[in-house]
C-alpha positions, 0 to 999 in steps of 0.5 A, spaced: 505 227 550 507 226 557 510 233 557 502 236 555 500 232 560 504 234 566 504 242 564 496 241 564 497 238 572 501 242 573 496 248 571 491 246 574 494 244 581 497 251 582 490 255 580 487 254 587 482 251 590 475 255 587 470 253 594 471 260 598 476 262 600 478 262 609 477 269 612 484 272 615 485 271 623 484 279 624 479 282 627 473 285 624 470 291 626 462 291 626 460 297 629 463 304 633 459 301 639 455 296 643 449 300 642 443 295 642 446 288 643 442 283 646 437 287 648 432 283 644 435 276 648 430 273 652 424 279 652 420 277 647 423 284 642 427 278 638 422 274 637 424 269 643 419 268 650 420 270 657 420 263 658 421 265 667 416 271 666 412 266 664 413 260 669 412 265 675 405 268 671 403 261 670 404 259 678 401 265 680 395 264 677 395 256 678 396 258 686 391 263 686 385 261 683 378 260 685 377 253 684 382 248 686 382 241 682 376 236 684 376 233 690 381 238 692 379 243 697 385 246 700 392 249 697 397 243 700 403 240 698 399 237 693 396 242 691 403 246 691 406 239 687 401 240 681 401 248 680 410 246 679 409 241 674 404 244 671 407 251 670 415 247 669 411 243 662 409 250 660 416 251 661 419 246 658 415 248 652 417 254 651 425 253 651 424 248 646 419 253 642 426 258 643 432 252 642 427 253 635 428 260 634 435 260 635 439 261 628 446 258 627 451 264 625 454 260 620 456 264 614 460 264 608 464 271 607 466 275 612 462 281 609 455 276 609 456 275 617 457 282 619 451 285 615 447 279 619 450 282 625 448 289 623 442 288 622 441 284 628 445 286 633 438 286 638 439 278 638 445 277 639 450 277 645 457 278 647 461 271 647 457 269 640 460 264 637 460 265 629 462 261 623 465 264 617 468 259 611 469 254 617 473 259 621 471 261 629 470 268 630 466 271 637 463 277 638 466 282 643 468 288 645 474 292 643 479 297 648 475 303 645 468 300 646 467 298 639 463 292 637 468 287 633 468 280 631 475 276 633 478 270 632 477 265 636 483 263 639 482 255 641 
């Protein structure tokens, strides 16, 4: 019976674990070039805000209105103090608004990540980290201009 038993350890403890399986340190090829990435970051195209285009529209348009707040009656340093504070709030909000949009590139196949990538490539930039089956990978260029996603070397 104890002979049973430890067969049956023994037959189970050299299966292997059945959670996904660890991605090989190699570098991964996404596409033959960088054509497109990041070029949504920051403009609006990938679903974020201008969030500086914004704040300087929104201080234009305070500095250059027609009527000043009551009993105000000049543009001064008051004036000046209220339009930053006033534009920096709609700024504030519109970084949290994009912190919100920001996806975690957190995947659990390797295969799964680079179709992700793929099809996104507007909205992410070099330098991206990505996590793979708890593996640190980063988006970047190969010698030949190719797109690759390589082990993160810590």
């Amino acid at each position: 019976m104890r002979w049973l038993i430890l067969t049956i350890v023994m037959a189970v403890a050299g299966s292997g674990c059945a959670h996904a399986q660890r991605p090989e340190s190699r570098i991964y090829v996404i596409s033959e070039d960088t054509n497109g990435v990041g070029v949504a970051l920051g403009t609006g195209g990938g679903g974020f805000r201008n969030c500086d285009a914004e704040q300087n529209e929104c201080y234009e348009e305070c500095w250059n209105a027609d009527s000043l707040p009551y009993p105000h009656t000049e543009r001064d340093g008051w004036y000046r103090q209220y339009c930053t504070n006033k534009c920096l709030k709609l700024f504030m909000e519109c970084e949290k608004a994009n912190e919100k949009k920001v996806r975690e590139l957190k995947f659990s196949r390797v295969d799964e990540a680079i179709g992700w990538i793929k099809s996104h490539k507007a909205e992410v930039a070099l330098g991206t980290v990505v996590i793979i089956a708890g593996v640190a990978f980063v988006i970047t260029t190969g010698g030949a201009g190719a797109l690759i996603l390589a082990p993160l070397a810590l």
